[in-house]
VOFI-420530 format. One record per atom (N, C-alpha, C): residue in one letter; chain; atom name; x, y, z. Coordinates in Angstrom, 3 decimals, decimal comma. Layout:
N
PT  r  c   a        px        py        pz
PT  a  A  CA         X         Y         Z
...
END
This chain:
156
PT  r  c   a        px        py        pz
PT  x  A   N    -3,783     1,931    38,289
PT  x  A  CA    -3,969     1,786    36,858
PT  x  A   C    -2,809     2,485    36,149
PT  x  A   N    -2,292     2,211    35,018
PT  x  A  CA    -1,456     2,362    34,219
PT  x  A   C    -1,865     3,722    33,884
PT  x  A   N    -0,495     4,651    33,179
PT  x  A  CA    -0,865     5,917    32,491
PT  x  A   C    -1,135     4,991    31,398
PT  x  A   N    -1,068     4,116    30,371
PT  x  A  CA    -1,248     3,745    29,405
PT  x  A   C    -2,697     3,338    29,275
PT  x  A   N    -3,097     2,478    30,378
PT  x  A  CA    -4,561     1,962    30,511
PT  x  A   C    -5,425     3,068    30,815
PT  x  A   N    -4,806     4,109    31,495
PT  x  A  CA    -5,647     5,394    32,042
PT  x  A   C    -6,475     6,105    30,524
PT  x  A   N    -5,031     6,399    29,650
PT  x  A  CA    -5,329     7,272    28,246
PT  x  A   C    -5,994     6,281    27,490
PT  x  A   N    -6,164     5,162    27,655
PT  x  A  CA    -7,155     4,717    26,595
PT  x  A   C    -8,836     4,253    27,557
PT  x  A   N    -8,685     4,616    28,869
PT  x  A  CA   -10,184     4,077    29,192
PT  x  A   C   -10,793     5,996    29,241
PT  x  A   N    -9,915     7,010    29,171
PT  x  A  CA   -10,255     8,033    28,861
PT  x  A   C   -10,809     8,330    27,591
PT  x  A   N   -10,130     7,836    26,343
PT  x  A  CA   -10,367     7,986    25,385
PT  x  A   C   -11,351     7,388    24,635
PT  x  A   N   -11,718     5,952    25,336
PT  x  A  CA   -12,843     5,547    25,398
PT  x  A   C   -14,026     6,199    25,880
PT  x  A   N   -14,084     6,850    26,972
PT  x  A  CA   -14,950     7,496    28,104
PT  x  A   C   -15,458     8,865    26,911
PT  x  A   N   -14,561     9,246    26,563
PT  x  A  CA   -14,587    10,955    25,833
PT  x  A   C   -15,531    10,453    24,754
PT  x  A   N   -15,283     9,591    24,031
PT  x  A  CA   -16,299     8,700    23,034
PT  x  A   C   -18,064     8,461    23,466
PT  x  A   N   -18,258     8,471    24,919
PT  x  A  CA   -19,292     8,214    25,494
PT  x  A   C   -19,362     6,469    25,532
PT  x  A   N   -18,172     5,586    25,515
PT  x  A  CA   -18,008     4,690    25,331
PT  x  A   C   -17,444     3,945    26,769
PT  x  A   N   -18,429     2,573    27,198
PT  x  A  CA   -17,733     2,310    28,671
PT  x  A   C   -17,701     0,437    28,327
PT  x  A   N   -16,719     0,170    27,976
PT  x  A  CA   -16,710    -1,176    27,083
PT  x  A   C   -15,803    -1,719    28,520
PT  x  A   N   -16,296    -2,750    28,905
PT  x  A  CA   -15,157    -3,561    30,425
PT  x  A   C   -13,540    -3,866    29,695
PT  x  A   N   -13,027    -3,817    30,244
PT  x  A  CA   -11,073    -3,290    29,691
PT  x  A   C   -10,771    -4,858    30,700
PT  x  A   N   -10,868    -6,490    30,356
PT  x  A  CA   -10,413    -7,290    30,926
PT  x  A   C    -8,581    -7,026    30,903
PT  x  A   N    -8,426    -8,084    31,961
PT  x  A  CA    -6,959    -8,502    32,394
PT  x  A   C    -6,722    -9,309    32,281
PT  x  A   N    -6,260    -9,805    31,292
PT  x  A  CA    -5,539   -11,613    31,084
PT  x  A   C    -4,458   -11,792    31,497
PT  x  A   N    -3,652   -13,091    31,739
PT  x  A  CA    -2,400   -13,409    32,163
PT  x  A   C    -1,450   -12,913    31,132
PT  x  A   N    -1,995   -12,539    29,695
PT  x  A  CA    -1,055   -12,312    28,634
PT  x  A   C    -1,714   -12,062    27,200
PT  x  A   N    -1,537   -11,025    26,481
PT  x  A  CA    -2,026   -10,940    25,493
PT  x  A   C    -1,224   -10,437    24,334
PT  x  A   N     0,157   -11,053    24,150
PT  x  A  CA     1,362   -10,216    23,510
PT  x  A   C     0,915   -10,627    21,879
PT  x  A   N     0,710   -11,577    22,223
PT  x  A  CA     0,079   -11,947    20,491
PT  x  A   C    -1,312   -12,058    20,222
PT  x  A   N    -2,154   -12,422    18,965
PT  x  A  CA    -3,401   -12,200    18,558
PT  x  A   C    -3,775   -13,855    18,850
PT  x  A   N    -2,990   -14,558    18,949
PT  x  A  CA    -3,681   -16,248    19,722
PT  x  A   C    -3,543   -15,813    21,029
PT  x  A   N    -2,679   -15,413    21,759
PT  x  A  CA    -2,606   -15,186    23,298
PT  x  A   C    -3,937   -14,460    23,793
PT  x  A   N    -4,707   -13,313    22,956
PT  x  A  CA    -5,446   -12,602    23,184
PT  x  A   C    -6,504   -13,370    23,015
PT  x  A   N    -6,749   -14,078    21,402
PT  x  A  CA    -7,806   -14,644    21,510
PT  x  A   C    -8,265   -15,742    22,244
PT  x  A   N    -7,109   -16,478    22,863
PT  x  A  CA    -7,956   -17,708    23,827
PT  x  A   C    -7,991   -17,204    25,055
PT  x  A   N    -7,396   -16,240    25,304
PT  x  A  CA    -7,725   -15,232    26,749
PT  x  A   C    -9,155   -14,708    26,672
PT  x  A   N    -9,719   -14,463    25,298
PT  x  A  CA   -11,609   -13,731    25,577
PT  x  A   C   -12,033   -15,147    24,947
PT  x  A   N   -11,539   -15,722    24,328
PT  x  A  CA   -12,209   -16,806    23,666
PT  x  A   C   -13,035   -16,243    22,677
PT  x  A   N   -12,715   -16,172    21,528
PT  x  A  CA   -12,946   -15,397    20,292
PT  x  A   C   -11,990   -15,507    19,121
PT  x  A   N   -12,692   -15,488    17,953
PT  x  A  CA   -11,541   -16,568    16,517
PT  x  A   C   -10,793   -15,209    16,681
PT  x  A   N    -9,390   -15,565    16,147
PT  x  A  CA    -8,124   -14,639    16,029
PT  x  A   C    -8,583   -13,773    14,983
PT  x  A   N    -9,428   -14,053    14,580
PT  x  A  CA    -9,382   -12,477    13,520
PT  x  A   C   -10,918   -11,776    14,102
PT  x  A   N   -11,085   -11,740    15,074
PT  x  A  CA   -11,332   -10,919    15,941
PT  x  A   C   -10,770   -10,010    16,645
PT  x  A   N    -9,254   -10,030    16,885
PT  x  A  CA    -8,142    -8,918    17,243
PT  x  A   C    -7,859    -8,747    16,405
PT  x  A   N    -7,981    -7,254    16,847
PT  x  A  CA    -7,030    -5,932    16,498
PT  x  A   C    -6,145    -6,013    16,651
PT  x  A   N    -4,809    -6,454    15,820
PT  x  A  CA    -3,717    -5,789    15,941
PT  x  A   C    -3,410    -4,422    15,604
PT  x  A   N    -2,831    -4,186    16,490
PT  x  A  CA    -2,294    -2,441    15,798
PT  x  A   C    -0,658    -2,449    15,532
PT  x  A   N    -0,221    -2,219    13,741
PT  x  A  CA     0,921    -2,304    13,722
PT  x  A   C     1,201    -1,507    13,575
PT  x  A   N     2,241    -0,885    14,057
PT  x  A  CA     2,953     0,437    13,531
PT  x  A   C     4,502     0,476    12,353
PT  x  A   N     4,483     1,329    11,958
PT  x  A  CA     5,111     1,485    10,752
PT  x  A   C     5,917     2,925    10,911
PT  x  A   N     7,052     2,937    10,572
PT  x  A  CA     7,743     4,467    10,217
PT  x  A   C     7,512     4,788     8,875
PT  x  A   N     7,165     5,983     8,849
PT  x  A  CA     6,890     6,432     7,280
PT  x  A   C     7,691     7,349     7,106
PT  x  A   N     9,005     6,891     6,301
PT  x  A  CA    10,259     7,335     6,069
PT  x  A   C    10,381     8,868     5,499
PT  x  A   N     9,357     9,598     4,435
PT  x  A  CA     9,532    10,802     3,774
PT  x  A   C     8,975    11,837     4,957
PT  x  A   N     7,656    11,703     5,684
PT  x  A  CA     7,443    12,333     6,485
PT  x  A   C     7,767    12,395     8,000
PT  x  A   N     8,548    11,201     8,191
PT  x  A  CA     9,322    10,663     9,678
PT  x  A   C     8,038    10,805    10,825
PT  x  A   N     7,000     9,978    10,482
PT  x  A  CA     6,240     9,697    11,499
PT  x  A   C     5,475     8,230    11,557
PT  x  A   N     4,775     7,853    12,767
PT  x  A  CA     4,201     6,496    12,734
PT  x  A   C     3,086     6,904    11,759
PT  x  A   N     2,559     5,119    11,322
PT  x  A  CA     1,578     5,193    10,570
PT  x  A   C     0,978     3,860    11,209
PT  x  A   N    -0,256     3,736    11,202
PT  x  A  CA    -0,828     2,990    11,798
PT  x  A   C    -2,038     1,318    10,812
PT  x  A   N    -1,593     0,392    11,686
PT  x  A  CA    -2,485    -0,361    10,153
PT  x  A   C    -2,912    -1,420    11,367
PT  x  A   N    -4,050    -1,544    11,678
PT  x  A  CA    -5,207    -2,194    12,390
PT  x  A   C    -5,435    -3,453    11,310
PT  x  A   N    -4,863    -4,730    11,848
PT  x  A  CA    -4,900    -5,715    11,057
PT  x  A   C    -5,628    -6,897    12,050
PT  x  A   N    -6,727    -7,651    11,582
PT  x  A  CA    -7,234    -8,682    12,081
PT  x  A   C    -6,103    -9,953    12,457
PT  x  A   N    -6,594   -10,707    13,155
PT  x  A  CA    -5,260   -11,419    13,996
PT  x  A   C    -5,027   -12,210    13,118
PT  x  A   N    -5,714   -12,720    12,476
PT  x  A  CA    -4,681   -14,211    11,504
PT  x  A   C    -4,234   -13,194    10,213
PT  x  A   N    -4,231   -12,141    10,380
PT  x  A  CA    -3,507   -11,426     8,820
PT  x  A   C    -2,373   -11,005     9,187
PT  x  A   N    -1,257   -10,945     7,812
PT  x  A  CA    -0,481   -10,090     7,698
PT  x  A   C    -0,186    -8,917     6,997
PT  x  A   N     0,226    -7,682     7,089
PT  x  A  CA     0,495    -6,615     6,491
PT  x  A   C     1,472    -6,757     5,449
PT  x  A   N     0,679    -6,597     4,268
PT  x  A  CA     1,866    -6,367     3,119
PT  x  A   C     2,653    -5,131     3,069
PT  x  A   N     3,822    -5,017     3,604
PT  x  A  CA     4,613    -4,229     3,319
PT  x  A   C     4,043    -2,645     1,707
PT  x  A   N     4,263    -4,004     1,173
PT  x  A  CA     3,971    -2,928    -0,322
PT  x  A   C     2,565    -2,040    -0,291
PT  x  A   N     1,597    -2,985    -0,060
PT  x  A  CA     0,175    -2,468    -0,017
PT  x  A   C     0,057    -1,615     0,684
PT  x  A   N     0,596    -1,538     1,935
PT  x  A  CA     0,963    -0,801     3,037
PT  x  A   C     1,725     0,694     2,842
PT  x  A   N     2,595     0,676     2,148
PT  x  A  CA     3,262     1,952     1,847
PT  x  A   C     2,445     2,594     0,247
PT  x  A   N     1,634     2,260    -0,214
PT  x  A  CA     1,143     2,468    -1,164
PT  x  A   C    -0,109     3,162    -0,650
PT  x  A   N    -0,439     2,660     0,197
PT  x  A  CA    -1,348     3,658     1,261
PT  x  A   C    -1,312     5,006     1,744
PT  x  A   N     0,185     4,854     2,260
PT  x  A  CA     0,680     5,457     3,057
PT  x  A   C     1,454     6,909     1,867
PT  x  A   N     1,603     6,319     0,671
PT  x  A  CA     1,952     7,141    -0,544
PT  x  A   C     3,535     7,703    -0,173
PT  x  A   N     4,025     6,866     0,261
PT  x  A  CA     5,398     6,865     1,095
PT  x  A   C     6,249     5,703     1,404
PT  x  A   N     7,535     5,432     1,173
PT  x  A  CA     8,156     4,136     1,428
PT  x  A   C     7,611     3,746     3,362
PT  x  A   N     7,834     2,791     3,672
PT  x  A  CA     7,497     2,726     4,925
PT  x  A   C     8,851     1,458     5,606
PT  x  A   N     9,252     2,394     7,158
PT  x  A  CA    10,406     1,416     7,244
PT  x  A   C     9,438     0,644     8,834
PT  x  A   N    10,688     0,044     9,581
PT  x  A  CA    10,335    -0,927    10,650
PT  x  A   C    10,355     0,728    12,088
PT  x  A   N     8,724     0,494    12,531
PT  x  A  CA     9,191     1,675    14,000
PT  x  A   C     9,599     1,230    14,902
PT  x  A   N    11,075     0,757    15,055
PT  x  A  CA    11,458     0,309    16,461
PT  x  A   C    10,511     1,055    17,680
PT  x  A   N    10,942     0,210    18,992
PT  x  A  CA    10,558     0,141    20,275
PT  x  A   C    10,397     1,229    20,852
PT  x  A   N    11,180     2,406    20,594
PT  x  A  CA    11,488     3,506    21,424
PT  x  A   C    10,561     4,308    20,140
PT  x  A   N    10,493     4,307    19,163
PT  x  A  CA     9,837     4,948    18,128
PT  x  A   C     8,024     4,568    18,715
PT  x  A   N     7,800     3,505    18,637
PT  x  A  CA     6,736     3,157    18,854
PT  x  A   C     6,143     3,846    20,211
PT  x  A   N     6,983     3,743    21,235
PT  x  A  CA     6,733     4,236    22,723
PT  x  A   C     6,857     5,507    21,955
PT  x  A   N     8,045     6,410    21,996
PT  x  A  CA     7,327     7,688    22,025
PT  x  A   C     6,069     8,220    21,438
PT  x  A   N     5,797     7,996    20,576
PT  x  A  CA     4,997     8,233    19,099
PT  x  A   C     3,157     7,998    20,177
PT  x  A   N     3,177     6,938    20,142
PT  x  A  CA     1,998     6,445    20,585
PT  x  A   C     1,978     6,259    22,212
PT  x  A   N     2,640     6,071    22,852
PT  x  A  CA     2,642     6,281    24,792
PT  x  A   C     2,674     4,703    24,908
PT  x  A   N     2,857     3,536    23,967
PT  x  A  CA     2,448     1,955    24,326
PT  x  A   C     3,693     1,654    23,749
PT  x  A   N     3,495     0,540    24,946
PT  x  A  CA     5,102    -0,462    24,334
PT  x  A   C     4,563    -1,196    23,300
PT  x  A   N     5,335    -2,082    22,572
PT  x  A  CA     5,245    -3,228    21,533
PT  x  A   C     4,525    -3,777    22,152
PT  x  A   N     3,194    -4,769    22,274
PT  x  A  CA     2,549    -6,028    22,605
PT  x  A   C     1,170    -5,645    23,521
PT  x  A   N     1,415    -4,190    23,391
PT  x  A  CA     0,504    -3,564    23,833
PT  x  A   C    -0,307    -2,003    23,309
PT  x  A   N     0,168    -1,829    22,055
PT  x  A  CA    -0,336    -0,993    21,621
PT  x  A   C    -1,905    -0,792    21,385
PT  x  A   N    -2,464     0,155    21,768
PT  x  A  CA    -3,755     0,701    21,603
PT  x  A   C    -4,274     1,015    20,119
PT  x  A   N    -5,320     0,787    19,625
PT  x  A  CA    -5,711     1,908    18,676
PT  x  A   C    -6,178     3,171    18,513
PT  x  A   N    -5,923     3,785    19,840
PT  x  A  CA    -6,640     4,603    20,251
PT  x  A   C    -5,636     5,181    21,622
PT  x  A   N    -5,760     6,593    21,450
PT  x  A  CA    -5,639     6,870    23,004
PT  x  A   C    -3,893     7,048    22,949
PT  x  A   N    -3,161     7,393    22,045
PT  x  A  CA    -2,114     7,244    20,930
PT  x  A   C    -1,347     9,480    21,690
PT  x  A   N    -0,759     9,222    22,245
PT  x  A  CA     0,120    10,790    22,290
PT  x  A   C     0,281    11,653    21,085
PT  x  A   N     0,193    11,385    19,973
PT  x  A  CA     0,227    12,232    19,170
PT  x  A   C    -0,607    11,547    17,873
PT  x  A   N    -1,451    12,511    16,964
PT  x  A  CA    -2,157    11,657    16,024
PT  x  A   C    -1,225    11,136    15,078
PT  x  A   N    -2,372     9,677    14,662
PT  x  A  CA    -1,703     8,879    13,505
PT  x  A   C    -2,367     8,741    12,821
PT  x  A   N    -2,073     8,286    11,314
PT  x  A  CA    -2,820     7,973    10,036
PT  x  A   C    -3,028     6,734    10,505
PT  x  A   N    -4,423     6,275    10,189
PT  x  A  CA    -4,445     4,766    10,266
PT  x  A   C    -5,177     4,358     9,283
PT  x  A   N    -5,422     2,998     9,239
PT  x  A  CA    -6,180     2,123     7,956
PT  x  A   C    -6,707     0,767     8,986
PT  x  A   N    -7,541     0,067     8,569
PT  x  A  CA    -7,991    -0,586     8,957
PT  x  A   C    -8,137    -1,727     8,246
PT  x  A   N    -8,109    -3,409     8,462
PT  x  A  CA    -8,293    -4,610     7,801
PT  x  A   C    -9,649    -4,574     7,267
PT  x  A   N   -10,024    -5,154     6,351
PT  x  A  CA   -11,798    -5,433     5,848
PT  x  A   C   -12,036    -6,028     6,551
PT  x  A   N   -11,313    -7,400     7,015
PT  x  A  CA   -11,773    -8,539     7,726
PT  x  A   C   -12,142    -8,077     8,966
PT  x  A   N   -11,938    -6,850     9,768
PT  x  A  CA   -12,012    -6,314    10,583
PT  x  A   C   -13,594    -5,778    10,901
PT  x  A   N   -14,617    -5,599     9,833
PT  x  A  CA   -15,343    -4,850     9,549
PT  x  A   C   -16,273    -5,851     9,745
PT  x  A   N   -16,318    -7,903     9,582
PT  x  A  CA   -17,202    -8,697     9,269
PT  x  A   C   -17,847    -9,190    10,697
PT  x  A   N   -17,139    -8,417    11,708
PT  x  A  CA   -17,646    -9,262    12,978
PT  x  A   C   -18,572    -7,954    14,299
PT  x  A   N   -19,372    -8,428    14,534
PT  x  A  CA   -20,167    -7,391    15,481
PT  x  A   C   -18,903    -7,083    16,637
PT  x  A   N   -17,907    -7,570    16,769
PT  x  A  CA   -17,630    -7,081    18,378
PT  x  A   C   -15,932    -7,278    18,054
PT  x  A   N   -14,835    -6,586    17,821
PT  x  A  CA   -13,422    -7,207    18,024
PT  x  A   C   -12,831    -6,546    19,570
PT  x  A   N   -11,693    -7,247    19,408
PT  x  A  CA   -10,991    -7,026    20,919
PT  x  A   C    -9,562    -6,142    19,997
PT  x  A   N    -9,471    -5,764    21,324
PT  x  A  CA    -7,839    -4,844    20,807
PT  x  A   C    -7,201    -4,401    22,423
PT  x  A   N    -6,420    -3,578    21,722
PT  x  A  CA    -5,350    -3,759    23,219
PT  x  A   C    -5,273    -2,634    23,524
PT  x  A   N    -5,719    -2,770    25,739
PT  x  A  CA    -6,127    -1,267    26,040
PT  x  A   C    -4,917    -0,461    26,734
PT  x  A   N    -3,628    -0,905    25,959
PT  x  A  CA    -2,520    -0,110    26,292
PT  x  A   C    -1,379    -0,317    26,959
PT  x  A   N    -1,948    -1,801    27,211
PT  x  A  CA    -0,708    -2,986    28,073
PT  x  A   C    -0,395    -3,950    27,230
PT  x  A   N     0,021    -5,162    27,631
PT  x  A  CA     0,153    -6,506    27,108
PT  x  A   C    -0,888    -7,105    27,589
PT  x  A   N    -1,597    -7,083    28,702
PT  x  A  CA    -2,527    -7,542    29,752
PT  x  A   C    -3,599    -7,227    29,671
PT  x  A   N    -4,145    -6,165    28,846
PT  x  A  CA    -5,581    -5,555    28,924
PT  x  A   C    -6,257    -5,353    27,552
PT  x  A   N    -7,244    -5,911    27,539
PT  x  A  CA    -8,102    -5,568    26,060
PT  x  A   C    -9,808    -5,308    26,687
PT  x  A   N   -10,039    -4,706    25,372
PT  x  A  CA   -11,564    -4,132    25,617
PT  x  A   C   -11,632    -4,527    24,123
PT  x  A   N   -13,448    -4,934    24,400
PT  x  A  CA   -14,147    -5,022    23,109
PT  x  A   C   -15,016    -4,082    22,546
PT  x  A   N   -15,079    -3,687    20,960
PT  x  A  CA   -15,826    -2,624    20,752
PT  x  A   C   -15,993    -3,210    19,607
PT  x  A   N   -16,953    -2,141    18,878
PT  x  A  CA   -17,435    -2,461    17,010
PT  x  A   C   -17,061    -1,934    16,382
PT  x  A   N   -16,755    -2,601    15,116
PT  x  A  CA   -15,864    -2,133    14,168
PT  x  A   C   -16,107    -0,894    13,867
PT  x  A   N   -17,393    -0,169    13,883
PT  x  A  CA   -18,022     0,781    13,260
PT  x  A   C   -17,417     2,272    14,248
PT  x  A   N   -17,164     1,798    15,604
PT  x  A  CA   -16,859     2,598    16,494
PT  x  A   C   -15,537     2,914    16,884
PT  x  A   N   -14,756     1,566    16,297
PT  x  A  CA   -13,288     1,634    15,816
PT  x  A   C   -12,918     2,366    15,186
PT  x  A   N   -13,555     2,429    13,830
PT  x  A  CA   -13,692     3,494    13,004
PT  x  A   C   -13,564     4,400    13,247
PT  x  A   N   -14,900     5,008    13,945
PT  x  A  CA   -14,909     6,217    14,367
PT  x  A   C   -14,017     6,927    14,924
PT  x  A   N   -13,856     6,296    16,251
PT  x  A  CA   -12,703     7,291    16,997
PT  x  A   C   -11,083     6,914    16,770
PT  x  A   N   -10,658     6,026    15,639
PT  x  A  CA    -9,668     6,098    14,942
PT  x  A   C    -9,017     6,993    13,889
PT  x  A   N   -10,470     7,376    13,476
PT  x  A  CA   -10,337     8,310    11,962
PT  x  A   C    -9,764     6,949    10,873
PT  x  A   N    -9,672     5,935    10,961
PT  x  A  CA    -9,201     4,437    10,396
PT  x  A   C    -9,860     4,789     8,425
PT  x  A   N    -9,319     4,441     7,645
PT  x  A  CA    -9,461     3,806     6,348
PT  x  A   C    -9,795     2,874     6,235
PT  x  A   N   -11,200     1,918     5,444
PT  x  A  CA   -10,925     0,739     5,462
PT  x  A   C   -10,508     1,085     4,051
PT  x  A   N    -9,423    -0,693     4,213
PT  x  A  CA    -8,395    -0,270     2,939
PT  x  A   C    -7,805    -2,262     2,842
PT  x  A   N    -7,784    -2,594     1,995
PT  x  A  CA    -6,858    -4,036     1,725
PT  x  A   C    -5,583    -3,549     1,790
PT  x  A   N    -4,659    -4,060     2,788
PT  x  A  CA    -2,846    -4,238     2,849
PT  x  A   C    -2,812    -5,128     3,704
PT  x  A   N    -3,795    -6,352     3,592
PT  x  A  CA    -2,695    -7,319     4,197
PT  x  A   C    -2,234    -8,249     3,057
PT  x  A   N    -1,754    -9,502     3,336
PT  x  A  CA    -0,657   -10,501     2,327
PT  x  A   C    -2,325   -11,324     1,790
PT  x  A   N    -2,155   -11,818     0,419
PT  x  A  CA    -2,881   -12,392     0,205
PT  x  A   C    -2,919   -14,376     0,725
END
């Protein structure tokens, strides 16, 4: 098992939480993921990350799969301009490459926020730290062990 898959079925576990962590052939995007569990795309979690330029750290924005993050809404959140967290930003910051970021289970804490649309479905999927692995949980529990905002910043 992955150190990446390890820190998030831990971080799950520490939660009292034991949700099955499938393996798909591919889950780099929020259609790849969703016809891999078979579940509408705004059922994934994306987790985007963001540099937040005044305080030089990630910021985190949990967006349902058919949404996009408004930039503006987004840094208005964040009460801070917000730039792009390259690859190596993203890896250090959080322990996950691009296409596999976790919401959870993250090397150092992040501010996060969460989609509404995120909130309308009993069960979403998100990514358990690979490109290859997702687990399903409830929004409510997302929440929880995110410390997450719900908050509107995606595009209308």
């Amino acid at each position: 098992m992955s150190k990446s898959l390890t820190r998030v079925r831990a971080a799950l576990d520490s939660a009292g939480l034991r949700p099955q962590i499938l393996e798909v052939a591919s889950a780099r995007t929020a259609a790849e993921a969703a016809a891999a569990v078979g579940c509408d795309i705004d059922q994934i979690a994306k987790s985007i990350v963001f540099w937040a330029e005044t305080s030089d750290c990630a910021v985190l924005y949990l967006t349902a799969g058919g949404n996009r993050v408004c930039p503006d809404r987004a840094a208005a959140l964040a009460c801070e301009p917000l730039g792009k967290a390259d690859a190596a930003r993203v890896r250090a910051t959080t322990g996950f490459a691009i296409g596999g970021v976790s919401p959870l289970g993250h090397l150092t804490p992040i501010r996060s926020w969460i989609d509404p649309r995120l909130t309308g479905f009993a069960t979403v999927w998100a990514a358990a730290g690979t490109p290859r692995h997702l687990f399903a949980i409830a929004p409510d529990d997302l929440i929880r062990l995110t410390g997450a905002q719900t908050a509107p910043f995606c595009t209308d």
